[in-house]
Every structure is written in structure tokens, then in C-alpha cells.
N, C-alpha and C positions, 0 to 999 in steps of 0.2 A: 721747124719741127714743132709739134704738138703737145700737147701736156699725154697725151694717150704713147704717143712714137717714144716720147719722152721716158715715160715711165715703161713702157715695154725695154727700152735699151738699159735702164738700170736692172731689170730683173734679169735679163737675157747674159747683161755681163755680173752679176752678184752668179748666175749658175757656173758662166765658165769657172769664177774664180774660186770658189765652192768644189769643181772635177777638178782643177788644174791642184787647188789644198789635197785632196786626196789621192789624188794618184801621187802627189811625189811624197807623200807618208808615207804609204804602201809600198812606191819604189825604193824608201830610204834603207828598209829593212833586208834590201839585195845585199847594201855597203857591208853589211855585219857591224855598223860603228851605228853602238846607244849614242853617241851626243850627235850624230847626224836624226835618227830616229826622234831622240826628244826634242832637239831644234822646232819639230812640226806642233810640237802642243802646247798648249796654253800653260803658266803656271798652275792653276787651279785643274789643270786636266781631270777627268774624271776616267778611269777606266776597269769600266765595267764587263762582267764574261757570264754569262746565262749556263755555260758547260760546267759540270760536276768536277771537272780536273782544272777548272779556270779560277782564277784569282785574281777578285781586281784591287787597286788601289785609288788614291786621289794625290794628285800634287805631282808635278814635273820631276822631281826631285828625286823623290818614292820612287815613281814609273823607270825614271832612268836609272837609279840601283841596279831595279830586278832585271830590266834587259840585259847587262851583260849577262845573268845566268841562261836566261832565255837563249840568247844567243850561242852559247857556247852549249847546252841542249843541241840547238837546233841548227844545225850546219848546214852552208848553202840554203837559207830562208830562204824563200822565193815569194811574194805572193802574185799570183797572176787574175788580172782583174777579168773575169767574164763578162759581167754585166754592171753599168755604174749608175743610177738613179740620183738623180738632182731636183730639190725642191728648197729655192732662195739658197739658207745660208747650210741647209741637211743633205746629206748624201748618204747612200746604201749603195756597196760593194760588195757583189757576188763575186766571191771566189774560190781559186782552188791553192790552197797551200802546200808546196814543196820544204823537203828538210829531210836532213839527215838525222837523226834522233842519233845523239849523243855519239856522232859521227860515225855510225854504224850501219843505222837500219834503215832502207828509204821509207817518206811513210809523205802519203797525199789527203788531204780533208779538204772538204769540200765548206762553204763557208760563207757568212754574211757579218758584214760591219752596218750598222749603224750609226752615221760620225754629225757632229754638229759644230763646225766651222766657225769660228769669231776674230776678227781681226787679223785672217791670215794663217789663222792657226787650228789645229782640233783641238776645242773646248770639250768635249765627251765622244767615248767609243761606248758605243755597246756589241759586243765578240758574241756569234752566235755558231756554236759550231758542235758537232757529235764528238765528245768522249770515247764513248764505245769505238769510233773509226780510228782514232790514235790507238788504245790500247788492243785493237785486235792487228793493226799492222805496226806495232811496237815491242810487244809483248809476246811470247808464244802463251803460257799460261795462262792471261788474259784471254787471248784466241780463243783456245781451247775451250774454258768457262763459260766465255758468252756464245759461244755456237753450241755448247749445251743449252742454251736459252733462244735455241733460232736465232740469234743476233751475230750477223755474219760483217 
């Protein structure tokens, strides 16, 4: 093998291992069990959320707190990946998220992570997802308000 075949097989296998980190994050969140879900991130994890109703913190620790409330929120998590983009140790996950909001109401969002991998683990999320889609299939009053704003 070549210094070229060489270094093509390192990067080809740093991507599998890079899809293979994020899909079983993603899947972990089916379990409903935080120490399965925090198992996937780094101690120094970073999780970051761009959405108005999102809340991020920093530290494995932190993160695994708040997911049991998330969890218990959010019955039956689902996330299902549409689309998964690989570049070395970064990954972005198109998805669509399932859940029962506070075991009641179904409610689907549609959504993108951007994850950055180190040593096996997700060192940073960044959650990109509409607000407004959770509280208009969460909320009726919600609903109601932002479809007086055309935001259906």
C-alpha cells in the first residue's frame, strides 16, 4: 500500500467511526435510560441548542441530570436519522424527532445536529430545531397565537 491508499484508509475509516459515534447516540435516546445516552459524550461535552425553548449546558454530569427530566417530557423519544453527513471526526444528522410530550400529546420536529466526535465519544452538539413546531403541536394556545402570526 501507498502513502496515498494509506492515508485515504485512515480517513475512510475515522468517517465510519465518526457515523457509527452518532448513530448509536441518537439510538441511545430510544432506551429512555440518561446513563445509556451520557455513556456517548465526552466529559467536557458541550451542549449547545440555537431554538428559543432550548437549553444547553457543558459537562457529562450537567447533561445527564437534565435528561432524566427530558426524558420523562418526552415519552417514547424516537429520533430517526434522514440524512447523516461525515467530514473526518464532524457529523450532521438530519432528523425527524418523535415523542409524546408529557406522555400525552404526539408532537414530530423536524431537525439537525451538528456533533463533533473525539475519542469515541460526542465532544459537542449543536440542536437546530423550530420552537414554534413543538409549541403549536404541544400547546393549543400556543397554536392558536402563532397562527394568528401565519406560523402554522
Amino acid at each position: 500500500m501507498n502513502r496515498t491508499s494509506d492515508n485515504s484508509a485512515s480517513i475512510s475509516s475515522r468517517r465510519a467511526d465518526t457515523e457509527r459515534v452518532v448513530r448509536a447516540y441518537l439510538d441511545a435516546f430510544s432506551t429512555g435510560d440518561a446513563d445509556r445516552i451520557a455513556a456517548h459524550v465526552t466529559d467536557d461535552f458541550v451542549n449547545e441548542h440555537t431554538a428559543g425553548l432550548g437549553a444547553g449546558c457543558v459537562g457529562r454530569a450537567v447533561y445527564h441530570e437534565r435528561l432524566h427530566g427530558f426524558l420523562a417530557d418526552m415519552a417514547g423519544l424516537r429520533y430517526e436519522i434522514e440524512d447523516l453527513l461525515v467530514d473526518g471526526e464532524r457529523g450532521a444528522a438530519f432528523y425527524t424527532m418523535t415523542a409524546s410530550w408529557q406522555g400525552t400529546v404526539p408532537i414530530s420536529i423536524r431537525g439537525v445536529q451538528r456533533l463533533v466526535v473525539h475519542d469515541g465519544l460526542i465532544r459537542h452538539r449543536t440542536d437546530y430545531w423550530d420552537s414554534a413546531v413543538f409549541l403549536a403541536q404541544a400547546d393549543p394556545a400556543a397554536r392558536a397565537a402563532l397562527a394568528e402570526l401565519g406560523i402554522r
